[in-house]
N, C-alpha and C positions, 0 to 999 in steps of 0.2 A: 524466317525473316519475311520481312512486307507483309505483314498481318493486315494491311489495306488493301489487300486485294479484295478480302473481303466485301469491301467497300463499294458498291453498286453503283454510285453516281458520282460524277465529278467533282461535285460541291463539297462532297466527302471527302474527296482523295487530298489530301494533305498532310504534309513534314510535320515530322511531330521537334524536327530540329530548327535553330537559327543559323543564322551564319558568319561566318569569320573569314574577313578579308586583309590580305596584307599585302605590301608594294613585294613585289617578285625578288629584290633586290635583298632583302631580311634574311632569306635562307640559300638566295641563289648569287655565288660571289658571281661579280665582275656584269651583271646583269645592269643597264642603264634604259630611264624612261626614254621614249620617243622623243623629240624635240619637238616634232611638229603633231597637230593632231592628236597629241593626248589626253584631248577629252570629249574625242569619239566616243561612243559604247561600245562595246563588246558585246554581241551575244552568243554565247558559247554553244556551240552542236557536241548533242549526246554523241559520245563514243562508247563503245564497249570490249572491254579487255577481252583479248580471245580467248583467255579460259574461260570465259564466260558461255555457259550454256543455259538460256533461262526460256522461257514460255514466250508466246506472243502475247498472252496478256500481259504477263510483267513488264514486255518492252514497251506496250500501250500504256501502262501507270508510270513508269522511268519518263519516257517522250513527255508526256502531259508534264509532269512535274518539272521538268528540265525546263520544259518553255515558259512554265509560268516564275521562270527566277530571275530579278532584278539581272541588268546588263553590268559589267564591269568596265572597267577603265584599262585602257592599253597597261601590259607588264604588271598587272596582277594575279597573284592567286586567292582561290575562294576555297574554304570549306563548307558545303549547304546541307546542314542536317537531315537526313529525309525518317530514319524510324531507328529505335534503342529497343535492344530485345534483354531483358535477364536470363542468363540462363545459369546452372552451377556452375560454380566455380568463374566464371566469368560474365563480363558486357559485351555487346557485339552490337556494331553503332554503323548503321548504311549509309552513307553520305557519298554526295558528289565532290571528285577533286573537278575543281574548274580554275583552267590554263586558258590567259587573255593575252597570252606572250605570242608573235608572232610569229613562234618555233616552236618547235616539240622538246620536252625536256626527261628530267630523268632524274628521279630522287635518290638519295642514298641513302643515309640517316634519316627518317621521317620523324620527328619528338612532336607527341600530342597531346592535349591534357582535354579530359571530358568536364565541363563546368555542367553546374545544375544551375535552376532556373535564378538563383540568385548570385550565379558566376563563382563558386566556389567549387574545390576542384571535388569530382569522381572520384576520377583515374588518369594515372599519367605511364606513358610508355612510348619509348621509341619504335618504332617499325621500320621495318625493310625497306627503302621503298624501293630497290629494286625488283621487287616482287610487283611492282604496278608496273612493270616494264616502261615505256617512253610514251608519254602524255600529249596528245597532238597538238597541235598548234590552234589555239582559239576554241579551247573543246574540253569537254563536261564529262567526266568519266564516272560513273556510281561503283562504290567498292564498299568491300565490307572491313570493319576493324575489329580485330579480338582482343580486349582489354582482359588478360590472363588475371586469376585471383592476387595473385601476389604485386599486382600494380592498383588495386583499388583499393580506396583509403577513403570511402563512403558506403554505407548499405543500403540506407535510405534516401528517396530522395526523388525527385516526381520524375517520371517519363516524359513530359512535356515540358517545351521551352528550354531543353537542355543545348548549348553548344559544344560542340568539337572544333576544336582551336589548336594551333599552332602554336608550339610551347616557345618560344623566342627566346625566352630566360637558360634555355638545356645549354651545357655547355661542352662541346665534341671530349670524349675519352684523352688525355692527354700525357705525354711522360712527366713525371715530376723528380728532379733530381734533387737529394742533400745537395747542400753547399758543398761540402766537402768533394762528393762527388763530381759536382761542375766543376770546380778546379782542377781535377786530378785526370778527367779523361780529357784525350785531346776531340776537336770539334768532328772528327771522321767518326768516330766511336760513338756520340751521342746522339749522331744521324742515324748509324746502324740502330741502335736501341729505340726509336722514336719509330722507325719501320716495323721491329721488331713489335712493337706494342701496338699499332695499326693494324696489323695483319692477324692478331689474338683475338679467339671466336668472343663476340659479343657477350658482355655481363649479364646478369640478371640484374634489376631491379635490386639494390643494397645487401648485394653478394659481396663477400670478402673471399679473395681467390688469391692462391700461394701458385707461381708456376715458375716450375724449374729451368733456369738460365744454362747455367756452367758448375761442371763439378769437377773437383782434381783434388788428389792426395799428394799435401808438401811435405817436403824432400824429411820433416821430424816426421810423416805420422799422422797430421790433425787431417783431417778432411774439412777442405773448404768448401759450400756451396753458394751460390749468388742465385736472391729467387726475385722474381717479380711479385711484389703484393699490391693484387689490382682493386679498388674501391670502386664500387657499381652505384656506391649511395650518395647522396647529394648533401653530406655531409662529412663534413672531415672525420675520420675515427685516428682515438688516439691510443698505441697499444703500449704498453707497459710490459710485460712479458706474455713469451710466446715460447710453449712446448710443441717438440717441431720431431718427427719422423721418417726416416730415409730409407727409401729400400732403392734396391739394384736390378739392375736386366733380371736377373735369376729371381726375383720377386722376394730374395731375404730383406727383413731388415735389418741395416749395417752400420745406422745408429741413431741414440734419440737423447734428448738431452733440453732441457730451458731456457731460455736465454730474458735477459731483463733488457728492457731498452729505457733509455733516459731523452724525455721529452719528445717522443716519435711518434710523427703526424705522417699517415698518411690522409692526405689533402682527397676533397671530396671528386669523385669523377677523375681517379688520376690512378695510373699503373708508377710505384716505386721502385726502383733495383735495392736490395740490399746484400751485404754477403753476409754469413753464419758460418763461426769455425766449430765446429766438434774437436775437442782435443782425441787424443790417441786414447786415454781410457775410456772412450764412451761409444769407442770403435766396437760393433758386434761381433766382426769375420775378418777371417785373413782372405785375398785373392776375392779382393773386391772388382763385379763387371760396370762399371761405369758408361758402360755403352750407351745403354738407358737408364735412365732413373728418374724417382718422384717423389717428392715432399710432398706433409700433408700434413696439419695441426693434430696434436692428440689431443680428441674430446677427453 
C-alpha cells in the first residue's frame, strides 16, 4: 500500500480517490443534526488506530493528505479515497473514515460499494466495523478495506477517480417468516428466532446456508428437523426441491431423502425457518444421538 510514498514532492502526493459524504443520521439510528451552528466546518484531525504501526514518513504523507481535505459539516460522515491497490484474488482501498459528530462512534455492519470513475459498482461487501474500534470525535482515521474475490463484479476498470461509498441501499440480514408460520407461533417465539438469527456468524456474499435448529423423533418414527435457510444474496432465490442429509453426534448418517417445495421463496438477505419430516423408511440407524446434529444439501 501507499505506492506514493514514492513520490518526492508534495505536488505529487495525491488521492487517487474521491469522496463520499452522508448525514450521520443514514447509518447511525437516533443520530440528530445540531440546531444551532450547523454550518460551521468541520475540520477533522488525523487519528490513528492503535493497531497501527507505520513509518514516520507515512504519517508525514497520511498528515498532508488529511489537511488538504475539504472541511465537513456538523453530524456527518465522509469516506476520502486516498490509493486502490490490485492484488490476487482481491482490492484493497486506503481511505480516511472521517467523523464530524461531536462524539466518538462505533460501527457494526459497515456495507460498501467501490464505484469506478463512472460511479458503477467494483465491489460491494460489508465489513466489520467493529474492527475499526471507536472513531473520535471530529477525526479522520485512514484504514485499509479488503474487497475479497468473491465480492468483485468488475476486472477492469481504472485506478483513478474511483469512490468508496456507503452502500445506503444494503439491507440489515433479517428473519422472514411463511405466513403460516406467523400465525401459528405465538409473539415470545418469533422474538427467540429473530435473536437466534442475529447472533448467526455472518454470510458470505450470495452463500446459501442450511443450519440446524431442532430435531426430535415422533412418537410414529419420522424424524422431524426445523433448519434455518439463510440467503446471503441480494436476490430472492426460489427453491423447488432440496435433497437434504442428516447425520448425528456419532458422525453417522441417519437419513437422506428429497423433498419438493411449491412456490418457496426464500427472500433476498433473509434467514427462513422451515421444518423437514423424513418418514421412518428413510431412517439409516436405530439409537439415534441427537445431541448434535447437521444437515447439509447433497451435491
Amino acid at each position: 500500500m501507499f505506492k506514493f510514498l514514492s513520490k518526492n514532492t508534495e505536488e505529487n502526493m495525491k488521492k487517487t480517490g474521491l469522496d463520499n459524504t452522508i448525514d450521520s443520521g443514514a447509518i447511525l439510528n437516533g443520530e440528530e443534526k445540531e440546531v444551532q451552528n450547523s454550518n460551521r466546518d468541520v475540520h477533522t484531525k488525523i487519528f490513528y488506530h492503535p493497531s497501527w504501526n507505520i513509518s514516520s514518513e507515512q504519517r508525514y504523507v497520511l498528515n498532508f493528505l488529511n489537511n488538504d481535505l475539504p472541511p465537513l459539516k456538523p453530524y456527518q460522515l465522509s469516506l476520502s479515497g486516498i490509493e486502490l491497490t490490485k492484488i490476487p484474488n482481491a482490492i484493497i482501498v486506503s481511505a480516511f473514515i472521517r467523523n464530524s459528530l461531536p462524539k466518538a462512534i462505533k460501527l457494526q455492519e459497515l456495507p460498501l460499494s467501490l464505484l469506478d470513475e463512472n460511479q458503477e459498482i467494483i465491489a460491494q461487501h460489508v465489513f466489520d466495523g467493529n474492527q475499526l474500534g471507536e472513531i473520535p470525535a471530529e477525526s479522520s482515521m485512514p484504514w485499509n478495506f479488503t474487497f475479497p474475490k468473491e465480492t468483485i463484479k468488475k476486472d477492469a476498470f481504472s485506478t483513478e477517480n474511483w469512490t468508496l461509498a456507503f452502500n445506503l441501499a444494503y439491507t440489515k440480514h433479517y428473519l422472514d417468516l411463511d405466513e403460516s408460520w406467523e400465525k401459528a407461533l405465538p409473539q415470545e417465539e418469533i422474538e427467540r428466532l429473530q435473536k437466534i438469527v442475529e447472533q448467526l456468524p455472518k454470510l458470505k456474499e450470495n452463500e446459501l446456508n442450511l443450519t440446524g435448529l431442532q430435531a426430535n423423533i415422533a412418537d410414529n418414527g419420522d424424524l422431524h428437523i426445523t433448519v434455518l435457510i439463510r440467503n446471503g444474496s441480494d436476490k430472492n432465490m426460489n427453491l423447488e426441491k432440496i435433497p437434504l442429509r442428516v447425520v448425528d453426534a456419532t458422525g453417522d448418517v441417519i437419513a437422506e431423502g428429497g423433498f419438493s417445495l411449491n412456490n418457496f421463496t426464500v427472500k433476498a438477505n433473509t434467514t427462513k425457518p422451515w421444518t423437514f419430516i423424513f418418514p421412518d423408511s428413510l431412517i439409516k440407524k436405530e439409537n439415534i444421538d441427537l445431541s448434535r446434529w447437521s444437515v447439509s444439501v447433497i451435491q
